[in-house]
NUNU-234204 format. One record per residue: residue number from 1; residue in three letters; x, y, z of N, C-alpha, C in turn. Coordinates in nm, 2 decimals, padded with zeros to 4 digits. Each point is the difference from the previous one (the first is absolute). Example, Ala and Ser with C-alpha at 12.3 -4.5 7.8 and 13.67 -1.06 7.14 Angstrom:
2
{1 ALA {01.32 -00.57 00.78} {-00.09 00.12 00.00} {00.09 00.12 00.00}}
{2 SER {-00.04 00.11 -00.07} {00.09 00.11 00.00} {-00.08 00.11 00.08}}
***
This chain:
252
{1 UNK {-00.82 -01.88 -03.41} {-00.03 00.09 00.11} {00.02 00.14 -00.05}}
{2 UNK {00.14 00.00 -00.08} {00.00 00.16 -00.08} {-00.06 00.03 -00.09}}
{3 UNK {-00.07 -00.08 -00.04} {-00.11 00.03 -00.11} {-00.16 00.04 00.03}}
{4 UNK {-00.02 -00.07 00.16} {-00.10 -00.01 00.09} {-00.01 00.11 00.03}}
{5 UNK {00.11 00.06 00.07} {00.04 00.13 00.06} {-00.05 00.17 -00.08}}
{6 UNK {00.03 -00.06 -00.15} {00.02 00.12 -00.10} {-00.18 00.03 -00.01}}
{7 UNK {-00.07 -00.11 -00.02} {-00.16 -00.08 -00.01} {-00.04 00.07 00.09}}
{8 UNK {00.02 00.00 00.13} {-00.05 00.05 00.09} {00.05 -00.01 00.15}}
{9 UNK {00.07 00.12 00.05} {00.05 00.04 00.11} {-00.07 -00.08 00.12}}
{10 UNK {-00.14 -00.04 00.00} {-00.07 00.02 00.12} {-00.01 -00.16 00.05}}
{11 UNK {-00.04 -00.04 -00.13} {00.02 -00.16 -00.02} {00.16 -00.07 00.05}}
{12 UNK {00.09 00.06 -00.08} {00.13 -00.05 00.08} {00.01 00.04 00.15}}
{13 UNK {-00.03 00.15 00.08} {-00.01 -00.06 00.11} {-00.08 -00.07 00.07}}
{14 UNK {-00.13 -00.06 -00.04} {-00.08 -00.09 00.06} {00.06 -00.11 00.00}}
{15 UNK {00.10 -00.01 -00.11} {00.02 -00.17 -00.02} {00.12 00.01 00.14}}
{16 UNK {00.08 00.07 00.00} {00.10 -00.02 00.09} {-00.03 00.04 00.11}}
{17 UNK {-00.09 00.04 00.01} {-00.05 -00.01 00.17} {-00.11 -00.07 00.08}}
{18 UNK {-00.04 -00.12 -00.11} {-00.08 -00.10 00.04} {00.01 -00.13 -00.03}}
{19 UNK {00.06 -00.08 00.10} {00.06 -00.15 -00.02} {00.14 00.02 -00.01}}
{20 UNK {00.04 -00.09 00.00} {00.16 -00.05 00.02} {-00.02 -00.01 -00.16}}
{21 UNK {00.12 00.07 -00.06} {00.04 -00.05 -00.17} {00.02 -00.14 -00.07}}
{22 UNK {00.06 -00.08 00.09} {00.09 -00.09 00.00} {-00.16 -00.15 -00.01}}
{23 UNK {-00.13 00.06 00.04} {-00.06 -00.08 -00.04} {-00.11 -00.01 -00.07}}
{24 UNK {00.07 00.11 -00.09} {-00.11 00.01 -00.14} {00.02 00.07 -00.10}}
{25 UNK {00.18 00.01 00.04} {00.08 -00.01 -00.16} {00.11 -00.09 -00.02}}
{26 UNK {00.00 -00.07 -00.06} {00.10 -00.14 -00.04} {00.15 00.07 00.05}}
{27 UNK {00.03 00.12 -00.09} {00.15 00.05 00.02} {00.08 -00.02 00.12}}
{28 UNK {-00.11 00.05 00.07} {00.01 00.06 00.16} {-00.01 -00.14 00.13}}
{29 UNK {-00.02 -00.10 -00.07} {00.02 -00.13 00.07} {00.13 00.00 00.06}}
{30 UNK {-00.01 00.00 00.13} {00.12 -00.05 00.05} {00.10 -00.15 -00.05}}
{31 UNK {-00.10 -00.09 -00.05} {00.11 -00.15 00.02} {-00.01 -00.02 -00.20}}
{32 UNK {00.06 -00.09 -00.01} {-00.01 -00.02 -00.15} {-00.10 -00.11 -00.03}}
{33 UNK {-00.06 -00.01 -00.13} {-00.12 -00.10 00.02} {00.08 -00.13 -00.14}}
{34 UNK {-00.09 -00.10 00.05} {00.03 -00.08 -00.13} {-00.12 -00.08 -00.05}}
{35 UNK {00.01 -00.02 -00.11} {-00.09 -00.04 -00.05} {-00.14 00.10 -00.02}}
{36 UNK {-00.11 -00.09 00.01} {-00.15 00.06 -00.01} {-00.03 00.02 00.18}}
{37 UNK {-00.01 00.14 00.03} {-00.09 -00.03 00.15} {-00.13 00.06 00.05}}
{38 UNK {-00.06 -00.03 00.00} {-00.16 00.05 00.04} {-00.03 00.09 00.16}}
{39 UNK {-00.07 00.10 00.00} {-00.05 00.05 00.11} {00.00 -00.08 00.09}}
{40 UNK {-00.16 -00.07 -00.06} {-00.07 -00.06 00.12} {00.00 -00.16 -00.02}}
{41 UNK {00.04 -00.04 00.14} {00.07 -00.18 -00.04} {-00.16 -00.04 00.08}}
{42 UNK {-00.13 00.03 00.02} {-00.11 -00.05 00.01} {-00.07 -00.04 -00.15}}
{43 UNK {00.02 00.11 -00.07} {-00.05 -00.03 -00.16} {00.09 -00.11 -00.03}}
{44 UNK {00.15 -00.02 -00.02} {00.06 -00.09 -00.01} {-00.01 -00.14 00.01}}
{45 UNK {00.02 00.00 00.12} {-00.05 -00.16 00.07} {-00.17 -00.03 -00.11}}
{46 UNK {-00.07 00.09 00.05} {-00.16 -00.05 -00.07} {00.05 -00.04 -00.17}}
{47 UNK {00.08 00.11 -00.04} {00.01 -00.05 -00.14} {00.04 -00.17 -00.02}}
{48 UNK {00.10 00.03 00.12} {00.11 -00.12 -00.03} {-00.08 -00.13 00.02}}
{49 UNK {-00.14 00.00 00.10} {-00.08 -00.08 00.08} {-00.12 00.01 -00.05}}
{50 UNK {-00.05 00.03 -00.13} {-00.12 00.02 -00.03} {-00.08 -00.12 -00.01}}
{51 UNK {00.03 -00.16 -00.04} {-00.09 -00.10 00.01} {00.05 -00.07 00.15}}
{52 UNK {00.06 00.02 00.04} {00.08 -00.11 00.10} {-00.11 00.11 00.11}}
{53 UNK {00.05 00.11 00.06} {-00.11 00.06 00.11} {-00.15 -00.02 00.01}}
{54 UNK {-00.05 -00.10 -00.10} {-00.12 -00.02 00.02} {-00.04 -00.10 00.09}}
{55 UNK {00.08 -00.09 00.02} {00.05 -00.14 00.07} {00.01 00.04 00.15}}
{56 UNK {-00.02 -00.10 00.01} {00.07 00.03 00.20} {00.12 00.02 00.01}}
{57 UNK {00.07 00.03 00.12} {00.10 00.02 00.05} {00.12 -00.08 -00.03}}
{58 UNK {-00.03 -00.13 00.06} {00.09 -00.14 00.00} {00.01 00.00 -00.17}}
{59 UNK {-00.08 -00.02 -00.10} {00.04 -00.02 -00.15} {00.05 00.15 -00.03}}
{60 UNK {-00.04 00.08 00.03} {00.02 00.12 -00.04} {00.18 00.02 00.02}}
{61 UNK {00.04 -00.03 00.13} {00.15 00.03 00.03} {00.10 -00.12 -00.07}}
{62 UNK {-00.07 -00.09 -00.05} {00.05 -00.10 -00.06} {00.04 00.09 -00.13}}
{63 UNK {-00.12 -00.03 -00.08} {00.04 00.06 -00.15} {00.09 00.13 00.01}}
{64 UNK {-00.04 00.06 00.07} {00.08 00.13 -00.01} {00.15 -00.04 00.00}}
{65 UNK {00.05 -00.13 00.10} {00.08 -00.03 00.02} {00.11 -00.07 -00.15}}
{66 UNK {-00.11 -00.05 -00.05} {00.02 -00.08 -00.12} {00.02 00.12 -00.11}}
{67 UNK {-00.03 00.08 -00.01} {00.03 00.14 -00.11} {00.08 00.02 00.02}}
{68 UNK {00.07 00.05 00.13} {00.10 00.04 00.05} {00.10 -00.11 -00.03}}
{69 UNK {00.01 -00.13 00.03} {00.09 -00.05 -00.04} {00.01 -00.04 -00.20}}
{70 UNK {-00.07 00.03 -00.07} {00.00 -00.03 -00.14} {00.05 00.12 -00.04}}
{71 UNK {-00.04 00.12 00.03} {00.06 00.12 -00.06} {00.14 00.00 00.04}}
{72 UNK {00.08 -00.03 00.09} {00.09 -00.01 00.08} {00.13 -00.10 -00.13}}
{73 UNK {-00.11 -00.09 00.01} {00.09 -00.13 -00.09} {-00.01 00.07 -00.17}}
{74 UNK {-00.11 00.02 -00.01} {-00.02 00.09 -00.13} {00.16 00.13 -00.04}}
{75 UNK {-00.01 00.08 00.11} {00.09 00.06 -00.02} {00.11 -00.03 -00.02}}
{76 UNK {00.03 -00.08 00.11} {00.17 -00.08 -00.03} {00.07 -00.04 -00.16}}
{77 UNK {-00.13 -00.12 -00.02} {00.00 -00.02 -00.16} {00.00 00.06 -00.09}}
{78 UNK {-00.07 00.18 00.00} {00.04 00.08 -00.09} {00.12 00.10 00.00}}
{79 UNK {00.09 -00.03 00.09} {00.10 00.09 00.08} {00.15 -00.13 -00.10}}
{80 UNK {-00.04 -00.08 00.00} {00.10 -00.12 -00.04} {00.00 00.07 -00.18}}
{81 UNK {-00.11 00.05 -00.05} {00.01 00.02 -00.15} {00.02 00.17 -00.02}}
{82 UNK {00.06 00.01 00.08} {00.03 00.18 -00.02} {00.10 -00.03 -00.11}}
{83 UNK {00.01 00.10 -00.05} {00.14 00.01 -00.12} {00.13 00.11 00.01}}
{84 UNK {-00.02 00.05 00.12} {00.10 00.14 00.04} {-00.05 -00.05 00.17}}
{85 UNK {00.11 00.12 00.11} {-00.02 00.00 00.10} {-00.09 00.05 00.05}}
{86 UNK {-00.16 00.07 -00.05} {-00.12 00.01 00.06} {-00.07 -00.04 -00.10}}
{87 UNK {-00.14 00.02 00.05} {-00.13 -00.04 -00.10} {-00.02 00.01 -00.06}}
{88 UNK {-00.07 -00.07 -00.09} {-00.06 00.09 -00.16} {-00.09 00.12 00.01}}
{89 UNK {-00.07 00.04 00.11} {-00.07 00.11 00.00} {00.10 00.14 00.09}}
{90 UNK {00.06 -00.08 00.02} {00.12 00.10 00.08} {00.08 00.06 -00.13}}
{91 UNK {00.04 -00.08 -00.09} {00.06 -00.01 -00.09} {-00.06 00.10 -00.15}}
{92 UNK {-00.13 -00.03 00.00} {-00.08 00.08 -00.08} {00.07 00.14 00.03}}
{93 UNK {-00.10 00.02 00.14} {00.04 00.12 00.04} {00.14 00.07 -00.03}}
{94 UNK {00.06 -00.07 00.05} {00.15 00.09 -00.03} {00.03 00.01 -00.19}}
{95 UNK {-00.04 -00.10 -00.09} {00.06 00.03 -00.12} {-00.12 00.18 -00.02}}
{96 UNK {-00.10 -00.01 00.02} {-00.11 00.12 -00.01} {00.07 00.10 00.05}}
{97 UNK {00.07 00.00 00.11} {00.09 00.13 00.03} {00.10 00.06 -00.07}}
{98 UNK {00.08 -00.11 -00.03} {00.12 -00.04 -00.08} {-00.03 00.05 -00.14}}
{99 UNK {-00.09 -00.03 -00.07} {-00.07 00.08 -00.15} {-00.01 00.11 00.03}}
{100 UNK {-00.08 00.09 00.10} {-00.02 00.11 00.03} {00.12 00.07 -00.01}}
{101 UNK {00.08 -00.04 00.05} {00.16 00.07 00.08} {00.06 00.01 -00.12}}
{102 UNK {-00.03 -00.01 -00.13} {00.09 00.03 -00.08} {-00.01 00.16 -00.05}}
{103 UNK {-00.11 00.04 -00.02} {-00.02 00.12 -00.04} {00.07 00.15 00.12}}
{104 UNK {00.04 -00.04 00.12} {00.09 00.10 00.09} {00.09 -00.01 -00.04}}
{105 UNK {00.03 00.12 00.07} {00.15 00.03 -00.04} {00.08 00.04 00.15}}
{106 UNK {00.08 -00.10 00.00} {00.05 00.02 00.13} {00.18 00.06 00.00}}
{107 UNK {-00.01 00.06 00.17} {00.12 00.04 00.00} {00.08 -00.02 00.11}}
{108 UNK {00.12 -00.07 00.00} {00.07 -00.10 00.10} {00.04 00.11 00.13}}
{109 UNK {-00.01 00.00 00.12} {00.05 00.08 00.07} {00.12 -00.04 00.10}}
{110 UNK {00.02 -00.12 -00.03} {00.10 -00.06 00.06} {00.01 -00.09 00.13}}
{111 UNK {-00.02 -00.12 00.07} {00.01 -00.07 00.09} {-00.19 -00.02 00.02}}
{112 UNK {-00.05 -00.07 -00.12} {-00.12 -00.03 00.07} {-00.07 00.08 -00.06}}
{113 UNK {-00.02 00.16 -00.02} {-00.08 00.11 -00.03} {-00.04 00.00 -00.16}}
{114 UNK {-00.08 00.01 -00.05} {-00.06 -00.01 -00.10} {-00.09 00.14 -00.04}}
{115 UNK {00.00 00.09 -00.07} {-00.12 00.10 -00.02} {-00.09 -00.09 -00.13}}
{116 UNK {-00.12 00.02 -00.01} {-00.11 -00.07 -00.08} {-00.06 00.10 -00.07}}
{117 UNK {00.01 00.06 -00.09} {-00.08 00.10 -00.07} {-00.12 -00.06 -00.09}}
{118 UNK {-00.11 00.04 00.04} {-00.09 -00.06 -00.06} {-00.12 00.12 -00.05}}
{119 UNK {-00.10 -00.04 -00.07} {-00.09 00.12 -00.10} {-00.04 00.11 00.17}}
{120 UNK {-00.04 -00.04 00.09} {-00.08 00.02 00.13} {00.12 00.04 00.04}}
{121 UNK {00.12 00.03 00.02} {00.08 00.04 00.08} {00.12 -00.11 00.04}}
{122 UNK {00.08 00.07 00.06} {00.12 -00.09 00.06} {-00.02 -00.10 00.15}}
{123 UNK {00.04 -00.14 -00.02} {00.00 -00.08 00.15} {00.11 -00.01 00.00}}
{124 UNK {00.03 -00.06 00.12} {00.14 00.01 00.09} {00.01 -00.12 00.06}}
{125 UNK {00.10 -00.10 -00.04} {00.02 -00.17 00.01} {00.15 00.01 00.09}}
{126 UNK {-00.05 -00.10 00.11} {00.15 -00.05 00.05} {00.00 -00.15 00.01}}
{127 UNK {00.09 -00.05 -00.09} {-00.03 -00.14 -00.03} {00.07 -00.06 00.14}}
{128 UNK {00.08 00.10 00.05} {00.05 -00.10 00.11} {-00.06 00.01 00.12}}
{129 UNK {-00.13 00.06 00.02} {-00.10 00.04 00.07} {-00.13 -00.08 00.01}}
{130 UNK {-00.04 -00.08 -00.16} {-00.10 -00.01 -00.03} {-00.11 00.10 -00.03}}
{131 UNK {00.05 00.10 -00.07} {-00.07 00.12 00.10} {-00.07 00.06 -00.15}}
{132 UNK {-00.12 00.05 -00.04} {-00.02 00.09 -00.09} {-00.16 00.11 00.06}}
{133 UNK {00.07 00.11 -00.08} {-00.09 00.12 00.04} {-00.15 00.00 00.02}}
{134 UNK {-00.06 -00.12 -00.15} {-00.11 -00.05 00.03} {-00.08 -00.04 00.10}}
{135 UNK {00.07 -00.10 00.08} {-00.03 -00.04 00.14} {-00.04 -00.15 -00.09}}
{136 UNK {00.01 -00.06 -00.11} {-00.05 -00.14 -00.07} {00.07 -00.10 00.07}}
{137 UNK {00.17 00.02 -00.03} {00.08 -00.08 -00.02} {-00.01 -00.07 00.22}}
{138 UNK {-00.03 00.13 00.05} {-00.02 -00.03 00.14} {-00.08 -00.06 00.09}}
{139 UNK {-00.16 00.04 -00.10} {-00.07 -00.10 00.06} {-00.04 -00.11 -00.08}}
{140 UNK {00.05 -00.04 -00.13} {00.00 -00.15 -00.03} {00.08 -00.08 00.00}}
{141 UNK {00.12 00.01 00.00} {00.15 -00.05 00.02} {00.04 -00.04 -00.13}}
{142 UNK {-00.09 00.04 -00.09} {00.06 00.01 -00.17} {00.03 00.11 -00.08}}
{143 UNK {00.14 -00.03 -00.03} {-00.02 00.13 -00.10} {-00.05 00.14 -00.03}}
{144 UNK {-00.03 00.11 -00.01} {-00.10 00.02 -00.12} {00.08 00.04 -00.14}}
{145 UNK {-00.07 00.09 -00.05} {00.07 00.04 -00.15} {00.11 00.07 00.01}}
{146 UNK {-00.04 00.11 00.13} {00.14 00.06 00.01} {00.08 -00.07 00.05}}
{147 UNK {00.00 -00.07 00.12} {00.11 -00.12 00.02} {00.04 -00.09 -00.13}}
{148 UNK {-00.06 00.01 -00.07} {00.04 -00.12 -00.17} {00.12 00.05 -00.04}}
{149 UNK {-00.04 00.17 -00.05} {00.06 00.07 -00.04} {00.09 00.01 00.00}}
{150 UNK {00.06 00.05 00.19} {00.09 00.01 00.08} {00.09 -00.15 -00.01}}
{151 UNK {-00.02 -00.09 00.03} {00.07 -00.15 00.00} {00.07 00.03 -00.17}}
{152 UNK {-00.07 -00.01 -00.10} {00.04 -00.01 -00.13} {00.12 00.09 00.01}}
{153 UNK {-00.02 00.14 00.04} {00.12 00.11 00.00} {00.12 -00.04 00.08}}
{154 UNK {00.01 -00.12 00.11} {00.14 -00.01 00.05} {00.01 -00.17 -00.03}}
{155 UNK {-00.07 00.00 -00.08} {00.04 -00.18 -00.10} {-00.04 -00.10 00.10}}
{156 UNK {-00.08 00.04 00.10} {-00.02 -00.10 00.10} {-00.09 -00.10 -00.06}}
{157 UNK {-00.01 -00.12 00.09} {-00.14 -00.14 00.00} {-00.14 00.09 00.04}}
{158 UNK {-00.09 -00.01 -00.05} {-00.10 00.03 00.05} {-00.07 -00.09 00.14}}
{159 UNK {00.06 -00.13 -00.01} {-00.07 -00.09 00.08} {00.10 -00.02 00.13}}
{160 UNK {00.09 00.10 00.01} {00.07 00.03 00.13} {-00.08 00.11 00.06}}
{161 UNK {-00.08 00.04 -00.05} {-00.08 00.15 00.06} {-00.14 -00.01 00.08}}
{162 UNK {-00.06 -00.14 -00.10} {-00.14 -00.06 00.06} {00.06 -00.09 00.17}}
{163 UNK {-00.08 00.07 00.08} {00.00 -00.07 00.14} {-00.06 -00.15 -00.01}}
{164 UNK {00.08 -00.03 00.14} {00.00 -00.17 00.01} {-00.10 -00.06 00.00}}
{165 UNK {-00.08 00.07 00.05} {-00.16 -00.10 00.08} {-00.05 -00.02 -00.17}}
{166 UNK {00.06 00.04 -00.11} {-00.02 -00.02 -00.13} {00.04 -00.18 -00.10}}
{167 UNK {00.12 00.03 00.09} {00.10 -00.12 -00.09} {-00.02 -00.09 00.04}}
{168 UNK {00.06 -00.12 -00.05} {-00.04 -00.16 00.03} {00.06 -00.04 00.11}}
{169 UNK {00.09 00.07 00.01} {00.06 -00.08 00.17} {-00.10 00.06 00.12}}
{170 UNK {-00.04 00.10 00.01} {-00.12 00.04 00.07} {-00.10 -00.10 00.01}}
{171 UNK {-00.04 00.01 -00.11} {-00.15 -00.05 -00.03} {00.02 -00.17 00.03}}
{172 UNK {00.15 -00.05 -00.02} {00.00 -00.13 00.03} {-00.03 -00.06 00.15}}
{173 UNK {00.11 00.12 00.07} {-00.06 -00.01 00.15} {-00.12 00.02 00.05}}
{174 UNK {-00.07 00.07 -00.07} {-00.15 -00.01 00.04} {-00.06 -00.13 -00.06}}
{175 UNK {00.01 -00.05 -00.08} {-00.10 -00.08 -00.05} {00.10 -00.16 -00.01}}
{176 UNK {00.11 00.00 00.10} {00.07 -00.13 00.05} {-00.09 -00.06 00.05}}
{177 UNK {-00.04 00.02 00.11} {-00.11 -00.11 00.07} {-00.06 00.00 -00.05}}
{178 UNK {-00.08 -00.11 00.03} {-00.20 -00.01 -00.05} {-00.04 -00.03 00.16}}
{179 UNK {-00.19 00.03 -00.03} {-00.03 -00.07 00.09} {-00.05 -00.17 00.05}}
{180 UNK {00.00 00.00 00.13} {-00.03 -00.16 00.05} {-00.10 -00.09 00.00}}
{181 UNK {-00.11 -00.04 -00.11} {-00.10 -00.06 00.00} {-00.07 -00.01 00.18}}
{182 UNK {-00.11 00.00 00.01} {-00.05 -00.01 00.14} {-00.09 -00.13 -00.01}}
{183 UNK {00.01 -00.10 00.11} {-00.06 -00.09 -00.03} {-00.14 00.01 00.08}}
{184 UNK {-00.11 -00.05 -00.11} {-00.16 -00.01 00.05} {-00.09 -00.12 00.00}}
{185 UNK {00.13 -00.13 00.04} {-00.06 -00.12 00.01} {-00.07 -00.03 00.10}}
{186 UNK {-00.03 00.08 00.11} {-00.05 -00.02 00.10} {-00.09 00.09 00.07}}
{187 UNK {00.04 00.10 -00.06} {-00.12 00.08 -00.01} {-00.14 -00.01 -00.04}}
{188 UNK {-00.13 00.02 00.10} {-00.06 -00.05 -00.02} {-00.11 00.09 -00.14}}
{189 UNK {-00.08 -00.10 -00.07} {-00.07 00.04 -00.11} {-00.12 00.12 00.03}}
{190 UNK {00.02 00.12 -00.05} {-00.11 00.10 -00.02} {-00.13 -00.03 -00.04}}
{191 UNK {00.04 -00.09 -00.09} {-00.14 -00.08 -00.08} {-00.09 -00.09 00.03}}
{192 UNK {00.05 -00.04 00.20} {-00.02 -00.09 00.03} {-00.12 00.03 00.11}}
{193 UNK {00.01 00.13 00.03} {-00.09 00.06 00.08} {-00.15 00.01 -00.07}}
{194 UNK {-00.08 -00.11 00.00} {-00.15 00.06 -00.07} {-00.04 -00.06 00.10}}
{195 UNK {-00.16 00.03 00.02} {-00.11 -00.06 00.11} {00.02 -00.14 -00.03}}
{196 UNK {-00.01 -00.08 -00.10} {00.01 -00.10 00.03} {00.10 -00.10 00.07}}
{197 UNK {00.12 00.06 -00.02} {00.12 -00.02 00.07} {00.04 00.00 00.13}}
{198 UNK {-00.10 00.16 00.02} {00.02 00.05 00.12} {00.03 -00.11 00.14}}
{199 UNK {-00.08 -00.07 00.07} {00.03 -00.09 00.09} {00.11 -00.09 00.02}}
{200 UNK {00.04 00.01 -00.14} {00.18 -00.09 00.04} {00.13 00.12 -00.02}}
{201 UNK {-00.01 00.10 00.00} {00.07 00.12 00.02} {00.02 00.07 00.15}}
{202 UNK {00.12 00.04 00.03} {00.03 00.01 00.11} {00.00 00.19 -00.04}}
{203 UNK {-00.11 00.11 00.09} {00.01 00.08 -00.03} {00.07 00.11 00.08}}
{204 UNK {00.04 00.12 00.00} {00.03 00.06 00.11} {-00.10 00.09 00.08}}
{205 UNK {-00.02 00.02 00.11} {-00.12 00.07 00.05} {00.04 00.09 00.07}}
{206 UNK {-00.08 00.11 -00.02} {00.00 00.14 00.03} {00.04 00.00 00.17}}
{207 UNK {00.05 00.08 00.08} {00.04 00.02 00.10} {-00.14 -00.01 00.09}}
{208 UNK {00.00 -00.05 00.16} {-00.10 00.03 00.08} {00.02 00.13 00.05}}
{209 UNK {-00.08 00.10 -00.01} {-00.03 00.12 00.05} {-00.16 00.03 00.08}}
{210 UNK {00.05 00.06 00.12} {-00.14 00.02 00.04} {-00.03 00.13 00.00}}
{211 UNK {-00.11 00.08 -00.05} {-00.04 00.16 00.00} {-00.05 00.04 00.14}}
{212 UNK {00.06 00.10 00.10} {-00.07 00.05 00.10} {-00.09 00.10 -00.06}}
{213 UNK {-00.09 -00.03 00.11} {-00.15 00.04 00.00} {-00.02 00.12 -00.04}}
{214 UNK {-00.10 00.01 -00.04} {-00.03 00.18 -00.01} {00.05 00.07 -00.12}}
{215 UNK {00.01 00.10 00.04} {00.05 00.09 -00.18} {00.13 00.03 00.03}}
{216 UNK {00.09 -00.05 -00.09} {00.17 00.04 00.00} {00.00 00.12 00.03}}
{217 UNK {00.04 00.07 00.12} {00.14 00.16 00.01} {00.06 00.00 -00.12}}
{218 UNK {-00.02 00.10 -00.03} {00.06 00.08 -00.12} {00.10 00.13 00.03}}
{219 UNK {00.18 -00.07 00.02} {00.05 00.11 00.01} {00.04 00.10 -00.11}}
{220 UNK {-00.02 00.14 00.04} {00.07 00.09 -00.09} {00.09 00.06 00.01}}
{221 UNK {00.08 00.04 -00.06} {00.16 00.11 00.03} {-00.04 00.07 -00.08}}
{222 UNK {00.03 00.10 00.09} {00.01 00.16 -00.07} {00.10 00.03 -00.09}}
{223 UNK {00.01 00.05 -00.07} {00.13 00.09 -00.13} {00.05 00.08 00.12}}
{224 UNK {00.10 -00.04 -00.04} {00.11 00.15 00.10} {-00.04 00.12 -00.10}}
{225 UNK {-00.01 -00.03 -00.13} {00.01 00.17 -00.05} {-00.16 00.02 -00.02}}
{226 UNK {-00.08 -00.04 00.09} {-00.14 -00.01 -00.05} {-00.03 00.09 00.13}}
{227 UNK {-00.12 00.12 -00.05} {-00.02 00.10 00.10} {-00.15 -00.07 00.07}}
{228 UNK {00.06 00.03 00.11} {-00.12 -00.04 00.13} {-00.09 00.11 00.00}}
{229 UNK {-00.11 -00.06 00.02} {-00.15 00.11 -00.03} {-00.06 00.04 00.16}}
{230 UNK {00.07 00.15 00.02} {-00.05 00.03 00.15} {-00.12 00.02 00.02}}
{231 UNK {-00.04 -00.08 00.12} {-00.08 00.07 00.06} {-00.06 00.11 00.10}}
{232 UNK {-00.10 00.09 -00.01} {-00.03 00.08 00.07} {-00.10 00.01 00.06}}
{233 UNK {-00.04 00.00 00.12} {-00.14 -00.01 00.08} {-00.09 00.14 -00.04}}
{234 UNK {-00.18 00.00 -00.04} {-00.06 00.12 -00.01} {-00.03 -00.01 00.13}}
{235 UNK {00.03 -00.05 00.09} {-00.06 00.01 00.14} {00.11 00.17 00.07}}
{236 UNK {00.11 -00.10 00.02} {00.08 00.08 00.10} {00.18 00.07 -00.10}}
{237 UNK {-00.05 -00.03 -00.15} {00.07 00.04 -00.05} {00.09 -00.05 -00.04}}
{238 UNK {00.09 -00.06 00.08} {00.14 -00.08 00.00} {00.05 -00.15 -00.06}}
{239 UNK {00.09 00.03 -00.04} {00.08 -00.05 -00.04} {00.01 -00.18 00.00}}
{240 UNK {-00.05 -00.13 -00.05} {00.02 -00.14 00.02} {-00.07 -00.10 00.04}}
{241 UNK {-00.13 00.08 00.04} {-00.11 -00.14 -00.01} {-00.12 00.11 -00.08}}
{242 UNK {-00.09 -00.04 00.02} {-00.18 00.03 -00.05} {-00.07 00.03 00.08}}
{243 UNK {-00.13 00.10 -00.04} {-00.11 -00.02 00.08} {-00.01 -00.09 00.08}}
{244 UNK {-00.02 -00.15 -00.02} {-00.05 -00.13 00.06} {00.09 -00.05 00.09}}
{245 UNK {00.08 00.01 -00.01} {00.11 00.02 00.13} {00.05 00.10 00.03}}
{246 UNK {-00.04 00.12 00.00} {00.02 00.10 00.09} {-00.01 -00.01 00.14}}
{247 UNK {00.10 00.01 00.13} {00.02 -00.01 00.10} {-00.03 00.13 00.06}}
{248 UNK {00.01 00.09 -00.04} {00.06 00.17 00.04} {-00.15 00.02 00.05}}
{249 UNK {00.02 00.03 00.17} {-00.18 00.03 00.07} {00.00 00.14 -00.05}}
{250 UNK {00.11 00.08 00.01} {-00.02 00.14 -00.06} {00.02 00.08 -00.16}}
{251 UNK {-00.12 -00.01 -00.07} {00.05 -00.02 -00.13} {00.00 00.13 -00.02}}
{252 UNK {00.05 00.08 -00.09} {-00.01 00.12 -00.01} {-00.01 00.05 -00.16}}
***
């Protein structure tokens, strides 16, 4: 944004005066995020449902059902072969910061405070905060370089610094249960509905409705903020009906 600002004065105030910040700059997120998370959970679902949505309903909520439980079990079983207390891709990530972090030069401030001097300028780490200047370490609950940095300078664990929803006891409680197989023995066959079949099939039938006569009343509601179109009589001048109903014997 201070670089935005230097770019162009006119542009930084557009941006801060149109829309809330918080939802269409990562930093400025109120909650912390984990993992991968997407905008729009309509693209999602279709991704997630791309051959199954073609299906009806009844098979459709099935399979979906059945993903959901294999990814589920999937996970579990890859959570059993971790080799540290988070992921391997959690894990990636932090040794990549951790490489980075070596090239600062840090300076201990005492109870937590860390200064991070880096080629771009100085950040400001409070390990007993979770807290760095960047805003990284706050909205992904890992690390970043300056936090590496910082941890290496007061001899700490790095893997006391990564948040929980990260580690295996987390992840175990999520992925303790499984789900409950549904049983479809008696459900009747989709496949079973063809014309030829038809007559030994018990179907459901549309409700009895009877249409009153004539052409449906069509009501309308007015917009409260919607302006009413006056009218004016060319007869007697005034104000609320028309010519065609003009009453007024003395028109003037």
């Amino acid at each position: 944004m201070a670089e935005m600002r230097e770019f162009s004065p006119e542009l930084f105030d557009w941006l801060n005066n149109h829309g809330d910040v918080d939802k269409w700059a990562v930093s400025k997120f109120p909650y912390k995020r984990w993992d991968n998370i997407t905008t729009n959970i309509a693209e999602s679902f279709n991704a997630w449902m791309v051959k199954e949505r073609k299906h009806n309903v009844a098979q459709m909520i099935h399979e979906h059902r059945e993903k959901v439980a294999k990814k589920m079990q999937a996970s579990s079983v890859a959570m059993t072969k971790w080799k540290s207390c988070i992921g391997p891709k959690i894990e990636t990530k932090v040794k990549e910061n951790v490489e980075v972090s070596k090239q600062f030069i840090t300076t201990d401030y005492g109870r937590g405070n860390v200064n991070v001097q880096t080629s771009r300028g100085h950040h400001r780490v409070s390990l007993s905060l979770h807290h760095c200047s960047c805003a990284e370490w706050q909205m992904t609950g890992i690390p970043c370089r300056h936090a590496c940095a910082a941890v290496k300078t007061v001899h700490g664990d790095i893997y006391d610094y990564i948040e929980g929803w990260y580690k295996f006891s987390c992840q175990q409680k999520i992925y303790g249960r499984c789900m409950i197989p549904v049983v479809t023995i008696d459900m009747p066959n989709l496949n079973d509905y063809r014309m030829e079949n038809i007559s030994n099939q018990i179907l459901l039938q549309p409700p009895i409705t009877s249409r009153a006569p004539g052409r449906p009343k069509i009501t309308r509601h007015e917009s409260q903020y919607q302006d009413k179109k006056i009218y004016r009589c060319t007869q007697c001048h005034q104000v609320g009906h028309t010519r065609r109903t003009c009453k007024n014997p003395n028109p003037s």
